[in-house]
N, C-alpha and C positions, 0 to 999 in steps of 0.2 A: 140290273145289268143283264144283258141277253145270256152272255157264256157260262154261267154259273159253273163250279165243278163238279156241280152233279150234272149237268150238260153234259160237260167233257169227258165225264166217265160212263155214260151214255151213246157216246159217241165212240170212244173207244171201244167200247163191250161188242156192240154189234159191227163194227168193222174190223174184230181182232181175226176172222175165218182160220177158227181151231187154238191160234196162239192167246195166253191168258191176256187177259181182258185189261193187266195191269201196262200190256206192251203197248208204249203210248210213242216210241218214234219207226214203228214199220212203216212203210208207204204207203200201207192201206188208209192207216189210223191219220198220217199226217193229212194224207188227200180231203178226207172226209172233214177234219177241222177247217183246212181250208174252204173248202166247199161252205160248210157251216156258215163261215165268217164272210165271205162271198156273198153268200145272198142277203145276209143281213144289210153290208155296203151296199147293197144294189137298192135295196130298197129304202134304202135310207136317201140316196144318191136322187131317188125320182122325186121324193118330196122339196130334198135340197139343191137345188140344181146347181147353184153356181156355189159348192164347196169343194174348189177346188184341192186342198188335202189330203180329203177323204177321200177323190177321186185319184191321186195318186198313190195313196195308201193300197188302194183298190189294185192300181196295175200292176204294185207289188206282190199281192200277196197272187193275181192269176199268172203271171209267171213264176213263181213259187211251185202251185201248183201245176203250172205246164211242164216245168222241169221234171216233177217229182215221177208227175203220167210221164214223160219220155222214159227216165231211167225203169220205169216198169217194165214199160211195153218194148226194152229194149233187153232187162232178164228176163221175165216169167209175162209170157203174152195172156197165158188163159189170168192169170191174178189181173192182169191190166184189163184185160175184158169185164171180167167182172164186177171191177170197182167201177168202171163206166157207164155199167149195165146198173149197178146199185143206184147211184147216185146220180143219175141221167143225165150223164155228163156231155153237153155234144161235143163232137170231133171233126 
């Protein structure tokens, strides 16, 4: 399996910026999962082209994500910048 929990706790750690590494629903930590699970779809997506599921699955979770980037960049701009800037997010 791609996500393992040592993934996720991986993933958490280094996007926790300051907060303990156990803080697994900040907007930082969800972005980055998403993100994670994003590209996996994606390239799952090029081999399989016509699953379509997967490809709805997928729309799911980048509006997930887009949600989560608005409510950032709508409290703390410099933290939205930076998780964009981490994780080369385009805008």
């Amino acid at each position: 399996m791609y996500l393992t929990s040592e993934v996720k706790a991986e993933l958490f750690k280094q996007h926790s910026h300051g907060k303990a590494a156990t803080d697994t629903g900040s907007s930082e930590s969800q972005i980055a999962l998403f993100t994670h699970r994003i590209k996996h779809l994606t390239e799952h997506l090029k081999v399989h082209r016509k699953d379509v599921s997967t490809q709805l699955g997928l729309m799911k979770l980048v509006g997930k994500r887009r949600r989560l980037l608005d409510y950032l960049e709508h409290t703390d701009i410099n933290r939205y910048r930076s998780v964009i800037k981490e994780l080369g997010i385009r805008r």
